[in-house]
C-alpha positions in Angstrom: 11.9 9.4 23.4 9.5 11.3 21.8 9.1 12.2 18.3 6.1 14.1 16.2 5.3 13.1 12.7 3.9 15.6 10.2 1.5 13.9 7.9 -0.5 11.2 8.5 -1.2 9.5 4.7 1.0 6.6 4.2 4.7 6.9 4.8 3.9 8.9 8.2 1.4 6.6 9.8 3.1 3.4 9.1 6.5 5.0 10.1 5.0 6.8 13.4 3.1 3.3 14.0 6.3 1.5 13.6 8.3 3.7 16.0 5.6 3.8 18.9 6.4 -0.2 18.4 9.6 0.7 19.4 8.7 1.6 22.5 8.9 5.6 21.0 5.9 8.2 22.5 4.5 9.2 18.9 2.2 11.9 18.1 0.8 11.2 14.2 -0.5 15.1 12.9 -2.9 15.5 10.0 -4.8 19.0 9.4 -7.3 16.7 7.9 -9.8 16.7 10.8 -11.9 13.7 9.5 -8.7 11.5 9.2 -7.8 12.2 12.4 -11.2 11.5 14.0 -11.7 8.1 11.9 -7.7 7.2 13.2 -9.0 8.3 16.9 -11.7 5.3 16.3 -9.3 2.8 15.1 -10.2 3.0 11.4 -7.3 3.5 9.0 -7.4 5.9 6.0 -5.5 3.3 3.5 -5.1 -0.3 3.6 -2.1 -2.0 4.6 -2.0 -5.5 6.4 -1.9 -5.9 10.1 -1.9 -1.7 9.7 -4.8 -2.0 12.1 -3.7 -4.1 14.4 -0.5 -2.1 15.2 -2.3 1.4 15.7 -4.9 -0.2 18.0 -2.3 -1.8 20.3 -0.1 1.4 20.6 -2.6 3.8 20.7 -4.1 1.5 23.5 -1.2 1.8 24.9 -0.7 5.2 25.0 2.5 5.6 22.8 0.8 6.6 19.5 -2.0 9.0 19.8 -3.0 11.8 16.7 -3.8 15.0 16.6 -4.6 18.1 14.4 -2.7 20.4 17.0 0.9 20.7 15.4 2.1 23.1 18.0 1.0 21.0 20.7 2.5 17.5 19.2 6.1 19.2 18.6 6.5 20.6 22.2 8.9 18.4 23.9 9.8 16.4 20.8 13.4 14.9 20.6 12.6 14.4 16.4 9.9 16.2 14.4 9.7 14.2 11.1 8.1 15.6 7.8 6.2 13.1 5.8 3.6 15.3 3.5 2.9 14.1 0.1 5.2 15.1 -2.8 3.0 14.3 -5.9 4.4 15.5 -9.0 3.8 19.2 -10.1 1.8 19.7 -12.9 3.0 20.8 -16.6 6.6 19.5 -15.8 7.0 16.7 -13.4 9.3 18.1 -11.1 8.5 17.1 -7.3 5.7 19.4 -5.8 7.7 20.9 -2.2 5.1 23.3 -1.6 3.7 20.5 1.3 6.7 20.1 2.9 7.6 23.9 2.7 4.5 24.8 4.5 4.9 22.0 6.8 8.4 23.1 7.8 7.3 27.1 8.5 4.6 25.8 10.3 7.0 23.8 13.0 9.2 26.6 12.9 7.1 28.7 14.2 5.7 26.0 16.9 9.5 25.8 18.0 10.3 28.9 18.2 7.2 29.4 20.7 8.3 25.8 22.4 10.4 25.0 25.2 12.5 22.8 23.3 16.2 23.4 23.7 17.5 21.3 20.7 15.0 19.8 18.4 16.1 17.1 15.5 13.9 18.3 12.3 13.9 15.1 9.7 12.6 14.9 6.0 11.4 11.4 5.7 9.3 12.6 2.0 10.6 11.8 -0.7 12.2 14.9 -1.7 14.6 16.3 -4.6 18.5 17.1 -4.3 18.9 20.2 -2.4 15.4 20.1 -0.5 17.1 19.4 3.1 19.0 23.0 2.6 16.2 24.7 1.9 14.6 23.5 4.5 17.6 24.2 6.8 16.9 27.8 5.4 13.1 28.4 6.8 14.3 26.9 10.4 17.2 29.4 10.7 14.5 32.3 9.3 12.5 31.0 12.8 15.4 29.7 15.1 18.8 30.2 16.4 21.1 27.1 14.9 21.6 26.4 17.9 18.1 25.0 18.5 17.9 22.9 15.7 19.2 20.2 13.8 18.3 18.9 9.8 18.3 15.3 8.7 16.8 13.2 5.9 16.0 10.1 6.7 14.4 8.6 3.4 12.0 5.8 3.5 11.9 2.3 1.4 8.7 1.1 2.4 6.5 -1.3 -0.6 3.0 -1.1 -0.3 1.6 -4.1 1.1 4.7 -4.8 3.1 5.6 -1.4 4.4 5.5 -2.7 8.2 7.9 -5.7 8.0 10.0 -3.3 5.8 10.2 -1.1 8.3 11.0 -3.7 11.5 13.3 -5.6 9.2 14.5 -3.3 6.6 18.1 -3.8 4.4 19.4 -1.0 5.9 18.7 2.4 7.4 19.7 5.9 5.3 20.2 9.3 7.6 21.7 12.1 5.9 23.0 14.8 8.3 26.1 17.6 9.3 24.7 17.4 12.9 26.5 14.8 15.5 23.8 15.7 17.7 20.9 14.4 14.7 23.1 11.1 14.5 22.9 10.6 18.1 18.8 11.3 18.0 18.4 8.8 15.2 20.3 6.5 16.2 19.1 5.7 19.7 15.2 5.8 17.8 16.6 3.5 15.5 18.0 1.5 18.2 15.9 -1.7 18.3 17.2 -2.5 14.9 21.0 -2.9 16.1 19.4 -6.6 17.9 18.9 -7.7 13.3 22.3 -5.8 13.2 20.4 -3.5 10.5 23.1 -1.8 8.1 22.5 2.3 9.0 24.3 4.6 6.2 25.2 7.8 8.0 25.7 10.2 5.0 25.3 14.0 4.3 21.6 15.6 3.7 22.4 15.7 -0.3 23.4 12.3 -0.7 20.2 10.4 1.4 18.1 12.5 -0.5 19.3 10.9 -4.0 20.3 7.7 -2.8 16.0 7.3 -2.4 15.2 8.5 -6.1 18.7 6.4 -7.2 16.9 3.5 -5.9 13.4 3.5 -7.5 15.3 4.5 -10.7 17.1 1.5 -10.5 14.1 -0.9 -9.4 11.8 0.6 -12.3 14.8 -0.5 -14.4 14.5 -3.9 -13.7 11.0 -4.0 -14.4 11.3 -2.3 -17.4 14.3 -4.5 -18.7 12.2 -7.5 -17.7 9.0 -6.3 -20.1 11.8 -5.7 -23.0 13.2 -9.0 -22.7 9.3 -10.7 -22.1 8.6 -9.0 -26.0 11.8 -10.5 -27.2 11.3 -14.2 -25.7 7.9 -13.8 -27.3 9.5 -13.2 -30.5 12.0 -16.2 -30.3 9.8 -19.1 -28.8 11.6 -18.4 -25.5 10.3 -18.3 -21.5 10.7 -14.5 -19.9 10.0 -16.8 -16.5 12.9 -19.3 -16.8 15.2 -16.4 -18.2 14.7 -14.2 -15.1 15.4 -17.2 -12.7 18.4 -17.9 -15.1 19.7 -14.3 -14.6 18.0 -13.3 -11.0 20.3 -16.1 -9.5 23.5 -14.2 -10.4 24.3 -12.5 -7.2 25.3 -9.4 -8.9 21.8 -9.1 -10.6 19.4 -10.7 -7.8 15.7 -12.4 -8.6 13.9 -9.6 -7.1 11.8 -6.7 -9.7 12.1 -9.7 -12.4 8.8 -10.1 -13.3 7.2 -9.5 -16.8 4.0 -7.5 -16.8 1.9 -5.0 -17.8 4.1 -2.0 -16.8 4.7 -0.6 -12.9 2.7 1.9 -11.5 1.9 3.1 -7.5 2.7 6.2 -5.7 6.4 6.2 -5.5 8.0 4.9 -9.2 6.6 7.0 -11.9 6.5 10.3 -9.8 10.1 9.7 -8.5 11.8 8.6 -11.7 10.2 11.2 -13.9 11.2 14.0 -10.5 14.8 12.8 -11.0 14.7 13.1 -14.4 13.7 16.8 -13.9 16.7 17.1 -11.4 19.3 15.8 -13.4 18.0 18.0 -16.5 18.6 20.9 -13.8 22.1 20.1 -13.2 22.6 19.5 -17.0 23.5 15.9 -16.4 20.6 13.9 -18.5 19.4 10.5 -17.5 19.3 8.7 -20.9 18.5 5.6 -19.2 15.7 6.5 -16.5 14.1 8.7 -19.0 14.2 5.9 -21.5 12.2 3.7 -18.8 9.5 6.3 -18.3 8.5 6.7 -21.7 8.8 2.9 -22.4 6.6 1.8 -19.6 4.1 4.5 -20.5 4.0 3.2 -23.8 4.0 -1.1 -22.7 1.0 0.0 -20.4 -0.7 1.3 -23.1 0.1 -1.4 -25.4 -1.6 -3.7 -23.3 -5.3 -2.9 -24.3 -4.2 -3.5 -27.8 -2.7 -7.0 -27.3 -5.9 -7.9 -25.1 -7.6 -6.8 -28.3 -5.5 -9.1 -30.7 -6.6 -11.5 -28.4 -10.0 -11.2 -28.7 -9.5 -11.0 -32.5 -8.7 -7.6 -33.0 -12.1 -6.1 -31.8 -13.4 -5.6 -28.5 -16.5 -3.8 -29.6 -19.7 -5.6 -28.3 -17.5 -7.9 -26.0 -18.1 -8.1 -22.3 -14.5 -8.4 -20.5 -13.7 -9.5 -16.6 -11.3 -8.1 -14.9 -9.7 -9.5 -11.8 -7.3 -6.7 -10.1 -7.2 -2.8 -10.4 -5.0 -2.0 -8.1 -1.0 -1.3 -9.2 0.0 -4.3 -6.9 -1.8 -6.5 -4.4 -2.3 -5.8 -0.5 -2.9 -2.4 -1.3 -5.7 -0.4 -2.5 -3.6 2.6 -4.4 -4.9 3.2 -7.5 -2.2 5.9 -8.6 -0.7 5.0 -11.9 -2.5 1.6 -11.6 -1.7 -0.3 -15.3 -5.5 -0.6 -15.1 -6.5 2.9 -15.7 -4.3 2.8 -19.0 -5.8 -0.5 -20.3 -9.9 -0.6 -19.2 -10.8 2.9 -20.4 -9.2 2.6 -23.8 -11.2 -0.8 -24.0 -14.2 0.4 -22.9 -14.0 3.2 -25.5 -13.4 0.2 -27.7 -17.0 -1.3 -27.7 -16.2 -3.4 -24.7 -18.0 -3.9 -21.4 -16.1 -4.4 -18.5 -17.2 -6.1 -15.4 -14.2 -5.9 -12.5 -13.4 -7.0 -9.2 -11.0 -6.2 -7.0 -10.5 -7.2 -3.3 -9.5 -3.9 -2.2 -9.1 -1.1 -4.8 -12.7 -1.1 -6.0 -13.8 2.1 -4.1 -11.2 4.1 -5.4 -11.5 2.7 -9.1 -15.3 3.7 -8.8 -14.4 7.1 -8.5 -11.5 7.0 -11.5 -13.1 4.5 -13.6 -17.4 5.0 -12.9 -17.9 3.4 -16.7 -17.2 -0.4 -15.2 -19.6 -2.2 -13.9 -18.5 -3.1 -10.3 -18.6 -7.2 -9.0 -18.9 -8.5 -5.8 -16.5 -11.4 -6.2 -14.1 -12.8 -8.4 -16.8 -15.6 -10.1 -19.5 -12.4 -10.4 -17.1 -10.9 -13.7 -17.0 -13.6 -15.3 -20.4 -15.3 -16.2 -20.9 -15.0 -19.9 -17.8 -13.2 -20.5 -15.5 -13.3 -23.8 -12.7 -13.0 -22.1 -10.7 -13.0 -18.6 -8.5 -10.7 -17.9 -5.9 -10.8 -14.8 -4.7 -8.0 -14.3 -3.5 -8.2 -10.9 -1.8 -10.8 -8.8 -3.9 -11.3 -5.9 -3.5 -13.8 -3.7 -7.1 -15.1 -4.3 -6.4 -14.8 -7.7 -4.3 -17.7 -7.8 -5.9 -20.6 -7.0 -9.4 -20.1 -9.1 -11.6 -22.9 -9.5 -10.3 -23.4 -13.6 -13.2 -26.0 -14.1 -15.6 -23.1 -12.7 -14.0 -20.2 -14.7 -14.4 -22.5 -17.9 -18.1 -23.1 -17.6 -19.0 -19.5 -16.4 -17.1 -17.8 -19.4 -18.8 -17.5 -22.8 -15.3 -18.3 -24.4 -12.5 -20.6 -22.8 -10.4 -17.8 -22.8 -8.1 -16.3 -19.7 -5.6 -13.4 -20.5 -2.8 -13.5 -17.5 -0.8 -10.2 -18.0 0.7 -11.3 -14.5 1.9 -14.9 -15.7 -0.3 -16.3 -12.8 -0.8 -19.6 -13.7 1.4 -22.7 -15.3 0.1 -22.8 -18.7 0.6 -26.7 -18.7 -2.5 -26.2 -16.1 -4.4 -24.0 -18.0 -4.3 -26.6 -21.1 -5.2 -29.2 -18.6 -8.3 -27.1 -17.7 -9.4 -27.0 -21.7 -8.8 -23.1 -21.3 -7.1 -20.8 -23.9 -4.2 -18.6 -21.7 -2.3 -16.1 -23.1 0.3 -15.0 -21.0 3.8 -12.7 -21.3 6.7 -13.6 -22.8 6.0 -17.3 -22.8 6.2 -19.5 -25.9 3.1 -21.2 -28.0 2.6 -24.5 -26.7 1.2 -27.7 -28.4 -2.3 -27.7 -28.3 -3.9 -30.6 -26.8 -6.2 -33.2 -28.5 -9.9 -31.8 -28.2 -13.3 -34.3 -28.1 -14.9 -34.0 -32.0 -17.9 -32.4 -30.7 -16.3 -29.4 -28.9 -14.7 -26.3 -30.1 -11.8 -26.5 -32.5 -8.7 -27.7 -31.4 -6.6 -24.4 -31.8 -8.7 -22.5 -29.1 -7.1 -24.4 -26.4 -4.0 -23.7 -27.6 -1.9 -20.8 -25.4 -1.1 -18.1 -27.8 1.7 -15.1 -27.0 0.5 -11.9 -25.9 
């Protein structure tokens, strides 16, 4: 088979990397002409684990090559798939289509020149109620039906894991009136049959929401999980141990249970606040997603004020260091990061903020320029107040505690990840606050060190 995908940023690079796995002839398109040139030479525009890898071996063997020539990549394609960006529109949130609008003119037009008899056309963006039909629209402006086919085919990719998402996913969502786009997608999605991966044939309208119903959902548990971290807090109880407690239910599940600073990334905020918009549209409000928005919003900026309480109440004059910026680990996407919430408000503060992070520190330069910028984890922290994790890192997790004790100017470690045990951190004579975990007892101190009660862990 052969297939051409429309945009080469995340969704449509690992997906068309994925496929040419698959034994599939892929053609990635970008009218970025320096993104294609630095994909031609092997070096990929984001960073996603063994990303590289998978490009290098396909492209070397000839069944994933990239272009800027969209008329040339969608001649003889079995599948043209549309994976532009869909950022939210200014002023009101709703999902900006203009990208995948101008991406679907421009393959109608290459079709219409082509020699393709029957061409599948599928919307793997994330895209609002109703786009798939209006996209069905421009094509028949260009086409006879008879020459084309729509499908939505959402993705459910996590950043940092997008690849064995995709090669081993829960289940495969194609929305389509066309037999003829079933039988397309489901010989591409054929390998998966040998995992005996669930695919959900459904109309255009409902694979469109079923994407948004499913982010909505997963920001929920986050978001339920901070609530109840604030209460356990309040009551002297452990957010950690109450998530186990309820993640092992099979109804509820253990995954999306962990307290934190707020989510962020590319897909949640945009998507809930998009469905939001929609719902408002068909004058059917979402109480509860729109509850979550404006609840995280406000827990991420809460967060510079409880590093502040921790710090005394004033940060002015304090020098901070901050391990993570990026919204999750294995990725360096910056978009809605909770960093950008909590390190300019505490710079404003007074405070100087030394950061590291092992992949997101490019972009942060650019969003944040007022940090200073370490080369390693052990860099922030010499003489520092306070350190902050902001991030959960896999090098992050295992610091050298006796290390981090002696470099800081203050024993004090502020894990708004819940990183560590705090029965080690006590261990290691170091002050951790962490969230939604109770006081604990502090331990005996030496008479000629500080007072006892800085080693004792203190709520966030």
């Amino acid at each position: 088979m052969r297939i051409a995908m429309i945009g080469s940023g995340y969704v449509g690079l690992v997906s068309g990397a994925c496929f040419s796995e698959f034994g599939v002839t892929v053609t990635c398109v970008d009218s970025d002409v320096g993104k294609i040139e630095r994909l031609k030479c092997g070096e990929m525009p984001i960073y996603e684990p063994g990303l590289d890898q998978l490009v290098a071996s396909n492209a070397g063997a000839g069944r994933l090559h990239f272009t800027t020539d969209l008329k040339a990549a969608v001649e003889g394609a079995d599948a043209v798939f549309i994976a532009v960006g869909t950022p939210s529109r200014r002023g009101d949130g709703h999902a900006d289509l203009s990208y995948v609008f101008a991406a679907a003119t421009e393959i109608g037009a290459a079709l219409a020149e082509s020699g393709n008899e029957r061409t599948v056309v599928v919307t793997k963006s994330t895209v609002p109620v109703g786009t798939g039909r209006r996209v069905a629209r421009i094509f028949a402006n260009a086409l006879p039906a008879a020459r084309f086919d729509i499908a939505s085919n959402p993705e459910f990719l996590r950043e940092g894991s997008a690849i064995e998402d995709f090669m081993r996913p829960d289940r495969v969502v194609i929305g389509t009136h066309s037999e003829h786009a079933r039988g397309v997608l489901r010989a591409l999605y054929r390998p998966l049959r040998l995992l005996e991966t669930p695919i959900v044939f459904t109309t255009l309208e409902t694979a469109e929401l079923t994407k948004y119903a499913a982010n909505a959902f997963l920001a929920t548990k986050i978001t339920f999980i901070n609530e109840i971290a604030d209460l356990c807090e309040a009551v002297g109880a452990d957010v950690q141990d109450v998530a186990r407690g309820i993640g092992l239910d099979g109804r509820i599940g253990g995954k999306f249970l962990h307290a934190g600073p707020g989510f962020g990334g590319s897909c949640f905020p945009k998507d809930c606040q998009a469905l939001v918009r929609t719902a408002e549209i068909a004058k059917t409000p979402l109480a509860i997603v729109d509850t979550v928005l404006r609840t995280n919003d406000a827990r991420k900026r809460r967060m510079a004020d409880r590093i502040a309480a921790a710090l005394g109440g004033d940060v002015e004059g304090k020098t901070l260091a901050v391990l993570g910026l990026t919204f999750k680990p294995n990725t360096d996407d910056m978009r809605d990061s909770p960093a950008l919430s909590i390190l300019p408000s505490l710079f404003e503060a007074g405070a100087t903020i030394r950061a590291f992070d092992p992949e997101g520190m490019a972009e942060a330069k650019k969003l944040m320029p007022e940090l200073d910028y370490c080369a390693d984890a052990y860099a922030t922290m010499d003489g520092a107040d306070a350190l902050v994790l902001i991030t959960e890192w896999n090098e992050f997790r295992a610091l050298d505690l006796a290390r981090v004790k002696r470099l800081l100017r203050r024993p004090l470690v502020i894990d708004l990840r819940n990183i560590y045990p705090p029965d080690e951190m006590l261990a290691a004579g170091l002050v951790y606050r962490s969230i939604g975990r109770p006081a604990s007892t502090p331990i005996a101190e030496p008479a000629s060190e500080e007072p006892a009660g800085l080693r004792a862990i203190v709520r966030l």
